[in-house]
C-alpha positions in Angstrom: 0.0 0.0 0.0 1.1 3.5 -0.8 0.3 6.9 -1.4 0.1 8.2 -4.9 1.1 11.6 -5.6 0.0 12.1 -8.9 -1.1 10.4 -11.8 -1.7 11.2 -15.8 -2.5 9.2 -17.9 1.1 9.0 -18.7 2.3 7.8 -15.6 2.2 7.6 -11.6 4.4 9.0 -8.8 4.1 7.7 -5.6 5.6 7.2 -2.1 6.9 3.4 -1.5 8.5 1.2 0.9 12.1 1.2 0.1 12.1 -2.6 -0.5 8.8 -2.8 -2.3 11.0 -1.1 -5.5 14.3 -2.4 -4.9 15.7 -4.3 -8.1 12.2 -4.1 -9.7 12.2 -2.3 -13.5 8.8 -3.0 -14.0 5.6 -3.4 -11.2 2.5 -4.4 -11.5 0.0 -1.6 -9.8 -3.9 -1.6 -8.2 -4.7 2.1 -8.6 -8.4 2.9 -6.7 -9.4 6.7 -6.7 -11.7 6.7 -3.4 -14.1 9.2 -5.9 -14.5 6.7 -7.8 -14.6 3.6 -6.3 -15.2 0.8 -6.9 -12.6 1.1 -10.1 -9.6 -0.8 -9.1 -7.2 -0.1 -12.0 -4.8 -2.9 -12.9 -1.3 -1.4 -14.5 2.1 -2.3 -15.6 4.5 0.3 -14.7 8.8 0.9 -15.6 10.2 2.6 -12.9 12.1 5.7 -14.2 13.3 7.0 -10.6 13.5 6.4 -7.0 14.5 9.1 -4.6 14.7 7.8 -1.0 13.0 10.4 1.5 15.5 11.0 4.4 14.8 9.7 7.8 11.8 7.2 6.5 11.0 3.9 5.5 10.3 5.2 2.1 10.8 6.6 -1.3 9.6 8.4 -3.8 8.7 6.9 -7.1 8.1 8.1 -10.4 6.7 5.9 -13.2 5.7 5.4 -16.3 2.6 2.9 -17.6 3.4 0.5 -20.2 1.1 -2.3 -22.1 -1.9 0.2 -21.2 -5.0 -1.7 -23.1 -7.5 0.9 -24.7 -10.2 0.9 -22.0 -7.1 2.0 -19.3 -6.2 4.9 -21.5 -9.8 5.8 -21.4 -10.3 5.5 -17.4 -6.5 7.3 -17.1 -7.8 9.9 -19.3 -11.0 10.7 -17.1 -8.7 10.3 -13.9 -6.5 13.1 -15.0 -8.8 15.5 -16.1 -10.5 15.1 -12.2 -7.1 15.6 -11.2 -6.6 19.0 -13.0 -10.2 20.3 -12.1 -9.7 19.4 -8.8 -6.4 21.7 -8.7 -8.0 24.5 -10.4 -10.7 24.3 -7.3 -7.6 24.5 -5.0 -6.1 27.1 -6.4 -9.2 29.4 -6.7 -9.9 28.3 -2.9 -5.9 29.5 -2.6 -6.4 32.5 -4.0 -10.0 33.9 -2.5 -7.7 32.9 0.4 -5.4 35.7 -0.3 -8.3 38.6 -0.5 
């Protein structure tokens, strides 16, 4: 289990256990966006970088999908445009903030 820190429909980057990635150039991945439960994704991912975080048990990881079948690219698609409407919803919440 981890915690993913963003994800496109290009790729994922998330914060691992430092052994869960260790020697590992490609991973299988369940990816389930609580919103939209109950889609569990199924992925193949290469690894491109791993960046331990000092002082903890993990790392973070940066990813790219590979083998994505047509209906993934589809449900990644939706995912990221969430993604980006939810950050323009932060960032207007951010900035009525400032006012």
């Amino acid at each position: 289990m981890s915690v993913v820190e963003n994800i496109s429909a290009g790729g994922i980057k998330f914060r691992a256990p430092h052994d869960m990635v260790i020697n590992h150039k490609i991973i299988e991945l369940q990816v389930q966006i609580p919103e939209l439960a109950p889609l569990l994704l199924e992925l193949d991912a290469e690894i491109l970088e791993v960046k331990p975080r000092p002082t903890t048990k993990f790392s973070d990881v940066r990813a790219k999908f590979v083998n994505l079948s047509d209906e993934n690219k589809r449900r990644l698609s939706i995912i990221e445009r969430i993604v980006e409407a939810q950050e323009i919803k932060n960032a207007k919440k951010e900035n009525l903030k400032k006012f």
